[in-house]
NUROLO-203205 format. One line per 8 residues: number of its first residue (from 1); their letters; for each residue x, y, z of C-alpha. Coordinates in nm, 4 decimals, decimal comma, always signed. Example, Ala and Ser with C-alpha at 12.3 -4.5 7.8 and 13.67 -1.06 7.14 Angstrom:
// residues 2
1	as	+1,2300:-0,4500:+0,7800 ~ +1,3670:-0,1060:+0,7140
***
This chain:
// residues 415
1	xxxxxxxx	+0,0000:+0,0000:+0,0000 ~ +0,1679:+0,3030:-0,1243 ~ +0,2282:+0,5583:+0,2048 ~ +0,0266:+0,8613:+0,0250 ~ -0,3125:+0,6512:+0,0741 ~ -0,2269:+0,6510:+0,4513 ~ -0,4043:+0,9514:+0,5769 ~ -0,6705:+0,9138:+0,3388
9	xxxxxxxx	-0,7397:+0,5530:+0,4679 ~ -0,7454:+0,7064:+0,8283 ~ -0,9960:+0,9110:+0,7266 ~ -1,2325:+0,6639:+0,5466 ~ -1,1577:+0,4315:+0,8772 ~ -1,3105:+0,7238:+1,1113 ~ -1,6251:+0,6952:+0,8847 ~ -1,6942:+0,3405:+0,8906
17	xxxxxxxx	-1,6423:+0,3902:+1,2348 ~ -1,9359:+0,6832:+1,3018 ~ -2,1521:+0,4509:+1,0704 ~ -2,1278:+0,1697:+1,2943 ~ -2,1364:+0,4225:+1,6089 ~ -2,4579:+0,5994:+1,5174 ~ -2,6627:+0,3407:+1,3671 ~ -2,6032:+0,1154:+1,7142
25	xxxxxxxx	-2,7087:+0,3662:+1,8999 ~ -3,0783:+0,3441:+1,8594 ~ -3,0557:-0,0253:+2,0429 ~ -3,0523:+0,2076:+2,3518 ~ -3,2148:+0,5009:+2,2746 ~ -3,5633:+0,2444:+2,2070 ~ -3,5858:+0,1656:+2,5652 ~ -3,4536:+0,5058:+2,6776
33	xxxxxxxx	-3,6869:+0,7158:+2,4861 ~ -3,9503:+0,4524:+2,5365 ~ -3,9021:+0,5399:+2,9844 ~ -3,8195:+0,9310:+2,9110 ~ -4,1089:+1,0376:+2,6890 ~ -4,3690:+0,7830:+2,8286 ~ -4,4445:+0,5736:+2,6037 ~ -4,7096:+0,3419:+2,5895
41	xxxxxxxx	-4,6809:+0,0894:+2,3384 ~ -4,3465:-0,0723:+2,1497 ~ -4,4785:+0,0408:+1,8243 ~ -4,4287:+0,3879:+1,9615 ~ -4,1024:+0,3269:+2,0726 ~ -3,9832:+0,1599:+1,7474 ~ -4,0270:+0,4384:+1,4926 ~ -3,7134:+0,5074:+1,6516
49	xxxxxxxx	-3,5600:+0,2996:+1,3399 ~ -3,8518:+0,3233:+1,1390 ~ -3,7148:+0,7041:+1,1477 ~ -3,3618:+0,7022:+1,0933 ~ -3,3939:+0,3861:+0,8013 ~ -3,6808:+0,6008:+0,6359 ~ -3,4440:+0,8343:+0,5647 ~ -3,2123:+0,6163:+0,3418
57	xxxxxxxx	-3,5364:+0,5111:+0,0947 ~ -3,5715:+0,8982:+0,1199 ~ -3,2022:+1,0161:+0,0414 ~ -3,0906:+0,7307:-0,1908 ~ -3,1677:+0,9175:-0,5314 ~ -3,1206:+1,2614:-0,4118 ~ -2,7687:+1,1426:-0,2791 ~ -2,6622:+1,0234:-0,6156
65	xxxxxxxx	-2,7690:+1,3437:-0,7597 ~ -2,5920:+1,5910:-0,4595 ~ -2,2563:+1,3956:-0,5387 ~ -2,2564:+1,4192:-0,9424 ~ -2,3182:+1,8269:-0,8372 ~ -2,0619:+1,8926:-0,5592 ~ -1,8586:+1,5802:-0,5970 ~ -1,7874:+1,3017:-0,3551
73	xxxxxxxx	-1,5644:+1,4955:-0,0836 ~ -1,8054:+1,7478:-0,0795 ~ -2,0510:+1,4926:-0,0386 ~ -1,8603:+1,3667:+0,2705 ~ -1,8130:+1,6898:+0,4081 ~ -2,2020:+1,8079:+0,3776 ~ -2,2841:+1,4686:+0,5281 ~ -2,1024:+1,5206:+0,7913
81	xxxxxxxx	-2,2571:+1,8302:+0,8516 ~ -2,6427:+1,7063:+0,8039 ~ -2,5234:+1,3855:+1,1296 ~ -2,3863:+1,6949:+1,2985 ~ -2,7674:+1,9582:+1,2805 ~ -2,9528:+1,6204:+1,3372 ~ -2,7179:+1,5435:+1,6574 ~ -2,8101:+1,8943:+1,7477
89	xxxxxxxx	-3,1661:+1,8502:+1,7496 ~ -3,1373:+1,6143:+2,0276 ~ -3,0759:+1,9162:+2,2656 ~ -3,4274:+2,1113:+2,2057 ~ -3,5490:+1,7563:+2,1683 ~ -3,3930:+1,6435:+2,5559 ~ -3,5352:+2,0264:+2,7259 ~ -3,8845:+1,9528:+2,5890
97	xxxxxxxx	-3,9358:+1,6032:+2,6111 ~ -4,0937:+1,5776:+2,2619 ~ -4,0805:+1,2492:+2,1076 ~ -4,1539:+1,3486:+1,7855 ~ -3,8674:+1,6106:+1,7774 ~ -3,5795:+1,3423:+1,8679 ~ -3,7535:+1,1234:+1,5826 ~ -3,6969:+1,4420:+1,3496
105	xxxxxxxx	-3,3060:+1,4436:+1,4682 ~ -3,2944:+1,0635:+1,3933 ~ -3,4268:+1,0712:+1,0387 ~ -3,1782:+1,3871:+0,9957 ~ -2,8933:+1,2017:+1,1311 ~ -2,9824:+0,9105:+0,8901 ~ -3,0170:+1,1459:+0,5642 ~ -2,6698:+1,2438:+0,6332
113	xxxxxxxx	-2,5255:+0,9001:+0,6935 ~ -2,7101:+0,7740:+0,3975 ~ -2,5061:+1,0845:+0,2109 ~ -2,1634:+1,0163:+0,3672 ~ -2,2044:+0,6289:+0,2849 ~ -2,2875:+0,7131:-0,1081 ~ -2,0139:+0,9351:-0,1031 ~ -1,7312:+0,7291:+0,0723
121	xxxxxxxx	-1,7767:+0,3670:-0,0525 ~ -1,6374:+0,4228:-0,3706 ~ -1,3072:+0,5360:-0,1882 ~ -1,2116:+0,1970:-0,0327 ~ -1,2143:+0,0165:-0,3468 ~ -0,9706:+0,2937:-0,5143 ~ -0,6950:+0,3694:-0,1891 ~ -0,4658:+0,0828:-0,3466
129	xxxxxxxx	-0,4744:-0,1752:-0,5349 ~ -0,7828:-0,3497:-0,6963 ~ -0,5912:-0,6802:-0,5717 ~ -0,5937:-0,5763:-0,1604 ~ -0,9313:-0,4178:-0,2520 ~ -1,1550:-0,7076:-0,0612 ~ -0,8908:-0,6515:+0,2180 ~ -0,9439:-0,3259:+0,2850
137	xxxxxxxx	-1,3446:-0,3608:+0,2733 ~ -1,2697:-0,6294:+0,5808 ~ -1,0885:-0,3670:+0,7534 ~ -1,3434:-0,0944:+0,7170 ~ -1,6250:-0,3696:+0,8147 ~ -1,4492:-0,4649:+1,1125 ~ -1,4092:-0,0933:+1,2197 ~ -1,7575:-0,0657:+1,1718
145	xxxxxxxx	-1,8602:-0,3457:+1,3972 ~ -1,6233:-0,2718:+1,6590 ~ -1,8192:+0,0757:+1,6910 ~ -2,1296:-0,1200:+1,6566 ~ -1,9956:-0,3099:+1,9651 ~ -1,8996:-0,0167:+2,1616 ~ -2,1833:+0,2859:+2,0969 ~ -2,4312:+0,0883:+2,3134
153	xxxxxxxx	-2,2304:+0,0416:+2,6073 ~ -2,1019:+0,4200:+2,6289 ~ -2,4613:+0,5669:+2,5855 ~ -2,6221:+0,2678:+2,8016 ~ -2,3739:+0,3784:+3,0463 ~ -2,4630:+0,7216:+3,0501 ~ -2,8414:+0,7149:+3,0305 ~ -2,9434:+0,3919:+3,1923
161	xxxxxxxx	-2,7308:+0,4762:+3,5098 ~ -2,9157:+0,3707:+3,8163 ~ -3,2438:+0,2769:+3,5547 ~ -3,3924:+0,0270:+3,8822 ~ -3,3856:+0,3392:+4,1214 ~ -3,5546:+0,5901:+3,8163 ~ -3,8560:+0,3135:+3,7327 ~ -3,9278:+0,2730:+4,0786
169	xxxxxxxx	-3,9125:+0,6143:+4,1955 ~ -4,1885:+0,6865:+3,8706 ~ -4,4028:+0,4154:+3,9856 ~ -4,4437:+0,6466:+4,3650 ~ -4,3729:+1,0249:+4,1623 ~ -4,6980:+1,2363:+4,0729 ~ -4,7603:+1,5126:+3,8412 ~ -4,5143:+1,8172:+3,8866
177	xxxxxxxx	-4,2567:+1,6188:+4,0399 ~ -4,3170:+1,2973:+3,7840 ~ -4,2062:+1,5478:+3,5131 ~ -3,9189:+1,7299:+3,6460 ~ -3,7717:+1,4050:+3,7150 ~ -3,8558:+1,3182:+3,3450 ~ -3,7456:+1,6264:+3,2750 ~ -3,3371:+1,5406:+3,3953
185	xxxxxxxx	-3,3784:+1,2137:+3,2526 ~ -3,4171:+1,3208:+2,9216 ~ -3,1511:+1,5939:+2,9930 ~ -2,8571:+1,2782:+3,0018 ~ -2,8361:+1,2833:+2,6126 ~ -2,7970:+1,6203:+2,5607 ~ -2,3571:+1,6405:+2,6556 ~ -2,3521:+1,2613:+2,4295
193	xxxxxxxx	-2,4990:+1,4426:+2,1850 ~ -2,3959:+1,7789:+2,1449 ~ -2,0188:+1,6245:+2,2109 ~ -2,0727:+1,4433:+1,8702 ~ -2,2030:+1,7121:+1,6794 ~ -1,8967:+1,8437:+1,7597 ~ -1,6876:+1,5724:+1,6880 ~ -1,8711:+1,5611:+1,3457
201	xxxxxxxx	-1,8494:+1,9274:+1,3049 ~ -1,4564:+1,8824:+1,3390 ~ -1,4569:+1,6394:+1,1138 ~ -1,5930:+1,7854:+0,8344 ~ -1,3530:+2,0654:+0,8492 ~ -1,0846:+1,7943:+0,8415 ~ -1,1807:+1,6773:+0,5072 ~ -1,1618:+1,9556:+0,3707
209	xxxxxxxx	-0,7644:+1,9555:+0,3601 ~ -0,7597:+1,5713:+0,3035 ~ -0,6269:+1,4616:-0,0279 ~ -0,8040:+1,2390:-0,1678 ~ -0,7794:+1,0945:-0,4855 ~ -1,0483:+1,1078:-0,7470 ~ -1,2926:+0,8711:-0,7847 ~ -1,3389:+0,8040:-1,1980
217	xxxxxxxx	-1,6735:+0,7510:-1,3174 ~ -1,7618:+0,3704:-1,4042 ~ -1,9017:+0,4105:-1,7126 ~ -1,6174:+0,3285:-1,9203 ~ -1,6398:-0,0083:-1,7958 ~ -2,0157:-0,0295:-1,8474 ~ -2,1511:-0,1035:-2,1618 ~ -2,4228:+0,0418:-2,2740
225	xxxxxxxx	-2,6040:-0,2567:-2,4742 ~ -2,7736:-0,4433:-2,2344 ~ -2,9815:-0,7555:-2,2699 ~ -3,3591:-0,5631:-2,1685 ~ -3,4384:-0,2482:-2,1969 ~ -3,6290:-0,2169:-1,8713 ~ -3,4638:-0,2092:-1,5135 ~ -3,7615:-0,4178:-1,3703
233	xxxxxxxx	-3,7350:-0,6896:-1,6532 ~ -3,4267:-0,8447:-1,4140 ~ -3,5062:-1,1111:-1,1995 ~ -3,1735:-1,1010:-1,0141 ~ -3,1502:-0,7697:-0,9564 ~ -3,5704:-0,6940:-0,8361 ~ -3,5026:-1,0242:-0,6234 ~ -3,1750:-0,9215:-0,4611
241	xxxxxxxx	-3,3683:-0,5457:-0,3417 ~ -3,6456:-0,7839:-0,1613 ~ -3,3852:-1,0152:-0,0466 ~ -3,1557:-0,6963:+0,0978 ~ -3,5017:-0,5294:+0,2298 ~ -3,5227:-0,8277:+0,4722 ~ -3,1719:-0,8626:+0,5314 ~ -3,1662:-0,5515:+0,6654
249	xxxxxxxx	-3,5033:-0,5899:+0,8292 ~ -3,3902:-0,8823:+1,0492 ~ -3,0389:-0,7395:+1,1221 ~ -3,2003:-0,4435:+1,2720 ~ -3,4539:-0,6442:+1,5026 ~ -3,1807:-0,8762:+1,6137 ~ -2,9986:-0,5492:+1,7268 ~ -3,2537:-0,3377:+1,8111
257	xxxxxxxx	-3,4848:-0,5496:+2,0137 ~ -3,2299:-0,7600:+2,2017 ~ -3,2387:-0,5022:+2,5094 ~ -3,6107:-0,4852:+2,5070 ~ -3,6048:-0,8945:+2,4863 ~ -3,3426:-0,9000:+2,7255 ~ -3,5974:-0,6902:+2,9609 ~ -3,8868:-0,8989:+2,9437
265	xxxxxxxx	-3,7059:-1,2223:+3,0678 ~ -3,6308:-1,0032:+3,4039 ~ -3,2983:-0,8810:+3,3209 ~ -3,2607:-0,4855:+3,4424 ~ -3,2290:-0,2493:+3,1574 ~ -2,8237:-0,1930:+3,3258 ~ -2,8200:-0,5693:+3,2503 ~ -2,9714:-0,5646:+2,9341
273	xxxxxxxx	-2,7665:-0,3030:+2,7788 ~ -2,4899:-0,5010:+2,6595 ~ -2,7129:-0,7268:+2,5039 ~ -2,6723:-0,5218:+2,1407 ~ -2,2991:-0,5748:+2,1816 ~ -2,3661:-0,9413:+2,1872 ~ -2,5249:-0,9028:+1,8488 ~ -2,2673:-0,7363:+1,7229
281	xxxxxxxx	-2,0089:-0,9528:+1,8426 ~ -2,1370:-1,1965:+1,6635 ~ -2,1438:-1,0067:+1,3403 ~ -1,8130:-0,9138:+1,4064 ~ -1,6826:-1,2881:+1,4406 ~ -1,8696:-1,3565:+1,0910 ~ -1,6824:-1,0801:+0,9453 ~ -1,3688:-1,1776:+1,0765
289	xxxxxxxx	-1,4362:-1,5751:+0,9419 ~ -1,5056:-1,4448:+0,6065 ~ -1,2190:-1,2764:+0,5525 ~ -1,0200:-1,6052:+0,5705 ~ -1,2836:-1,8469:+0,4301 ~ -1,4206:-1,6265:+0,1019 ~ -1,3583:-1,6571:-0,1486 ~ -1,0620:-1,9338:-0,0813
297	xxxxxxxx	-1,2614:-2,2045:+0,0696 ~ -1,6149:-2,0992:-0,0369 ~ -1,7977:-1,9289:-0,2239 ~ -2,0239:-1,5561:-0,1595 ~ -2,3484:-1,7277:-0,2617 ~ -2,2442:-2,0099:-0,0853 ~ -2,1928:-1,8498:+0,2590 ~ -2,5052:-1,6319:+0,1976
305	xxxxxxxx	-2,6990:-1,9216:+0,1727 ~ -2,5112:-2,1039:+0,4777 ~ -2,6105:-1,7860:+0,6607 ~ -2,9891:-1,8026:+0,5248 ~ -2,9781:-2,1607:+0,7364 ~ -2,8367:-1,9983:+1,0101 ~ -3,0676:-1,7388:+1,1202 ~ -3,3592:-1,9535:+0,9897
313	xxxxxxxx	-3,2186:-2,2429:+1,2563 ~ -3,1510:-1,9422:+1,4953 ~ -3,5072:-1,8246:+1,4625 ~ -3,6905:-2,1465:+1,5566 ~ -3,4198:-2,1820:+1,9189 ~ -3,5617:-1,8202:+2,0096 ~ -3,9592:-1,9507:+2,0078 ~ -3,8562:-2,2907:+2,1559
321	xxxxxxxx	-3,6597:-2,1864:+2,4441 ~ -3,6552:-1,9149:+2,7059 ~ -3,4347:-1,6640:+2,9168 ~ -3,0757:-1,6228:+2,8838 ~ -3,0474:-1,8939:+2,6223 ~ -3,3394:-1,7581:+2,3771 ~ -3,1705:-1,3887:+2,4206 ~ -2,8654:-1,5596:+2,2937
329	xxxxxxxx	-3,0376:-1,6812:+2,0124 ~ -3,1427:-1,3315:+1,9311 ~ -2,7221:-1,2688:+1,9853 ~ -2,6477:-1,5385:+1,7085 ~ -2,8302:-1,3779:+1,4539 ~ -2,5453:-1,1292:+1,4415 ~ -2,3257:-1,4121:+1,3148 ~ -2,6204:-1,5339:+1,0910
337	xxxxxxxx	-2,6151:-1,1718:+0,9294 ~ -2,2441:-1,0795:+0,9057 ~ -2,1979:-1,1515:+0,5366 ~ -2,5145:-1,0976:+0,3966 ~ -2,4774:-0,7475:+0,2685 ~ -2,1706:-0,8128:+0,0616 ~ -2,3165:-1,1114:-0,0943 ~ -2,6614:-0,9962:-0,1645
345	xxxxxxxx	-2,5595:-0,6793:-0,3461 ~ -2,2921:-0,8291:-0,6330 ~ -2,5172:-1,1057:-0,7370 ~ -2,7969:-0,8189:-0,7708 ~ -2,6022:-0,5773:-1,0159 ~ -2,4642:-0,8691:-1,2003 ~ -2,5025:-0,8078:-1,5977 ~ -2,6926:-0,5286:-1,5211
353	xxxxxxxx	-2,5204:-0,3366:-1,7640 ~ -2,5947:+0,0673:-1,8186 ~ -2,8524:+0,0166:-1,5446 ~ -2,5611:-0,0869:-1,2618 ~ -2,6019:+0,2628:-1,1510 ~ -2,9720:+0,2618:-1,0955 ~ -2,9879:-0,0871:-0,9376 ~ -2,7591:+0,0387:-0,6700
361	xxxxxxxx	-2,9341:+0,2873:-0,6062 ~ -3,2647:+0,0697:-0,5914 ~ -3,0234:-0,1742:-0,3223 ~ -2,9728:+0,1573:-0,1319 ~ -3,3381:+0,2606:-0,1102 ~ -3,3825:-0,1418:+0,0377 ~ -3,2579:-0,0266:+0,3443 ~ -3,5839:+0,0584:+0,4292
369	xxxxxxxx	-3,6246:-0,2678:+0,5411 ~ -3,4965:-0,1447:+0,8753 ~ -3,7861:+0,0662:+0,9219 ~ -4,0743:-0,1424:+0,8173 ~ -3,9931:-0,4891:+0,9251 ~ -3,8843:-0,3469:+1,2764 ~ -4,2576:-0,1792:+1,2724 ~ -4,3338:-0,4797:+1,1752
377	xxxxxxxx	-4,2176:-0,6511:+1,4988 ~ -4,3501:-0,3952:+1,7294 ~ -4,7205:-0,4063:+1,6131 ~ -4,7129:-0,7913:+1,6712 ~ -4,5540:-0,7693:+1,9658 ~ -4,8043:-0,5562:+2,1034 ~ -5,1092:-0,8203:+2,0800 ~ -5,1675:-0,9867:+2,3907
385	xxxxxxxx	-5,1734:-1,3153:+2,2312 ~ -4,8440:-1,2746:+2,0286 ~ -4,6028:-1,1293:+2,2625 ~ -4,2166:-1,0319:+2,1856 ~ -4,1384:-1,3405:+2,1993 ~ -4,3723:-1,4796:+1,9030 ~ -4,3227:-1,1926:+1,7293 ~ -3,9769:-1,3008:+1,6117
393	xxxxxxxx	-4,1556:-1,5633:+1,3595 ~ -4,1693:-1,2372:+1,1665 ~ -3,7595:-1,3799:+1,1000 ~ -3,8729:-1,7056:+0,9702 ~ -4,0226:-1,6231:+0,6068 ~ -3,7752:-1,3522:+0,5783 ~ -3,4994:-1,6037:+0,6312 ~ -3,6514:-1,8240:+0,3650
401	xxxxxxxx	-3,7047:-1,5471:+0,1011 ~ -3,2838:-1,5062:+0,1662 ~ -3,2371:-1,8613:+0,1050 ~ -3,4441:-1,8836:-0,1912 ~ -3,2452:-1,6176:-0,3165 ~ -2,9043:-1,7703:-0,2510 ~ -2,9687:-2,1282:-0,3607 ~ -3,1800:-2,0405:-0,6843
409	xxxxxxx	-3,3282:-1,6873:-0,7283 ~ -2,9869:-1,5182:-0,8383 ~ -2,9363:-1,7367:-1,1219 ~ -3,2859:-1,6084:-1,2672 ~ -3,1928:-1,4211:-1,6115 ~ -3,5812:-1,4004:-1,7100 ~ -3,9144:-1,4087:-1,5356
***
C-alpha cells in the first residue's frame, strides 16, 4: 500500500467507524426514549428505526444526484454536517421532552449518513490496489462493527445509570414532580450528543484539507447494450432489493430489540444493555471468518446461503426456548447476518449493464427494510396473544425469502 493513501485511509476508517457508532445507537435510545417520553406501546417506541432507516429510501436518489453536483468529498463533508444539525436537534429535543422532535433528529442524522455512505464507498475500493481491494473492505467492516460493539455500552452507560432506582421512583412520583424528574432524565443525552455534533463538526472541516484521490466515473467499464431495456425486466436484480429489504429488516430487530427482549425475561435495563454488543459480536466474528474463508474455501453465494440456514435455525431456538439462552439466540443472529450485505448486493447488479447505476441505487433505497420490518415486529408484539417473543416468527419467512435467493433466485436471467 503506497504511504500517500495513509491519511486518506485514516480518514475513510473514522467513517466506517461513526456509521457503525450511530446506527447502534438506537438499540438504547428504544428503551430510553420509550421510559423518558412515556411511552405506551413498542410500536411507539420503534419508529425510533422506522425514522432514521426512512431516511435512506428517502435520500438514496437525491444522494446520487448531490454527489454528481458537488462531488464526492463534498458529499462527505455536507454529510457530515447534516449527522452533525440532526445530533443537534437532540438538545431542544432532551429540554422539551418531545418524542416526535428526537424522531426528526434521527431521520436527519440518517439522511446524512445515507449521504456520507454514497459518497465514501467508492473510496475503499480505489486507496490501493484493486488486488488488496476485498482486504481493505474487511478492515473498514471490522471498524464498523467494533463501533457497533462499543456505541451501546457508552450511551447505556450514561443514560441507563441507576435505571432500577428511576422506574421505581416513577411508579411512587406524581404530576409536577413525575415530570421534572422526566425532565433530567431526558436531559442525560444532551452532553452525548452535542459532544458528537462536535466531533462531526470537526470532522468535516478535516476533510476539507484531506487529499483524496479522485474517484473516476464507471461508465467506461459499463456497456451500454444491455440484454432488456427495462430495469424491472431483471429477476436477479428486483429479487436481490427484496432479499436486501429483509436482510436488513432482520439485522435491525436482532440489534434493536435484544435489550427490550433481554428486559422482558427479568434482566434490568443496566443488565440488558450489553445485550446489542452481543449481536454485534457476533457479526463481528462472521466478518472476521469471512475474511479467511471467502472466497478461498467458499464461495459468496455459498456463505449467503449457509447464513440463510443460520438465522432460519436461529429463529426457531428463540420460540422454543426461554431466558438467557433464547436472548442468545437473538445474539447469534449477528453471526447469521455478518456476510449478507456483501453477498446480496454483487449477485444483484450482475449483468446489469448501463442500469448498474440505478440498481444500486434501488439496493440503497432497500434499506428501508430497517424501518418497516422493525414496525413490523412492534405491532405484533403488542397483541396480547403474540407477545415479543412470538413476534420473532416475523424472522422465519424472511430467512426463507434469503435462502431462496441464494440457492436459486440469483441465477434467474428471465421471469
Amino acid at each position: 500500500m503506497k504511504s500517500t493513501y495513509t491519511f486518506p485511509l485514516i480518514i475513510i476508517a473514522i467513517f466506517f467507524f461513526i456509521f457503525g457508532f450511530v446506527t447502534w445507537l438506537n438499540s438504547v435510545l428504544i428503551p430510553y426514549l420509550k421510559i423518558a417520553c412515556q411511552l405506551e406501546t413498542n410500536l411507539q417506541a420503534y419508529l425510533v428505526t422506522f425514522a432514521f432507516y426512512l431516511s435512506y429510501f428517502v435520500m438514496a436518489l437525491p444522494s446520487a444526484w448531490l454527489l454528481n453536483k458537488i462531488g464526492f468529498r463534498g458529499g462527505m463533508s455536507v454529510g457530515l454536517l447534516v449527522m452533525a444539525v440532526g445530533a443537534l436537534v437532540f438538545i431542544p429535543a432532551a429540554q422539551s421532552r418531545l418524542y416526535e422532535l428526537f424522531l426528526v433528529g434521527l431521520f436527519v442524522q440518517g439522511a446524512g449518513l445515507a449521504l456520507l455512505q454514497t459518497a465514501v464507498n467508492p473510496y475503499v475500493a480505489v486507496l490501493g490496489s484493486p488486488e488488496s481491494a476485498a482486504q481493505r473492505i474487511s478492515i473498514m467492516g471490522i471498524f464498523n462493527k467494533v463501533a457497533g460493539i462499543l456505541s451501546p455500552i457508552i450511551l447505556g452507560a450514561i443514560v441507563f445509570e441507576d435505571m432500577e432506582q428511576i422506574e421505581k421512583k416513577l411508579q411512587i412520583l406524581k404530576n409536577q414532580e413525575k415530570i421534572l424528574f422526566l425532565d433530567n432524565l431526558a436531559s442525560k443525552v444532551i452532553l452525548p450528543y452535542a459532544t458528537m455534533a462536535f466531533v462531526l463538526l470537526i470532522l468535516a472541516l478535516m476533510i476539507r484539507f484531506a487529499k483524496l484521490p479522485k474517484v473516476e466515473e464507471e461508465n467506461k467499464e459499463l456497456s451500454e447494450t444491455t440484454e432488456h431495456q427495462n430495469i424491472w425486466a431483471y429477476p436477479q436484480l428486483v429479487l436481490g432489493v427484496f432479499a436486501l429489504f429483509l436482510y436488513v429488516g432482520v439485522e435491525v430487530i436482532a440489534g434493536d430489540t435484544i435489550i427490550g427482549y433481554g428486559v422482558f425475561w427479568g434482566y434490568s435495563q443496566e443488565e440488558a444493555k450489553f445485550f446489542t454488543s452481543l449481536t454485534l459480536g457476533g457479526m463481528l466474528l462472521g466478518y472476521i471468518l469471512a475474511i479467511f474463508t471467502i472466497p478461498r474455501y467458499i464461495s459468496q453465494q455459498k456463505s449467503l446461503a449457509i447464513s440463510a440456514a443460520l438465522g432460519l435455525i436461529f429463529s426457531l431456538l428463540i420460540l422454543l426456548t426461554k431466558g438467557l439462552l433464547s436472548v442468545l439466540f437473538v445474539a447469534l443472529l449477528g453471526l447469521a447476518n455478518s456476510v449478507m450485505w456483501p453477498a446480496i448486493f454483487p449477485l444483484a447488479i450482475t449483468n446489469l449493464g448501463k442500469f448498474t447505476k440505478t440498481g444500486s441505487a434501488m439496493l440503497i433505497m432497500a434499506i428501508v427494510g430497517g424501518a418497516l420490518l422493525s414496525t413490523l415486529y412492534a405491532l405484533l408484539s403488542d397483541i396480547p396473544s403474540v407477545g415479543l417473543q412470538n413476534a420473532y416468527f416475523l424472522l422465519i419467512p424472511s430467512y426463507l425469502f434469503i435462502y431462496y435467493y441464494a440457492t436459486w433466485g440469483y441465477k434467474k436471467i428471465k421471469w
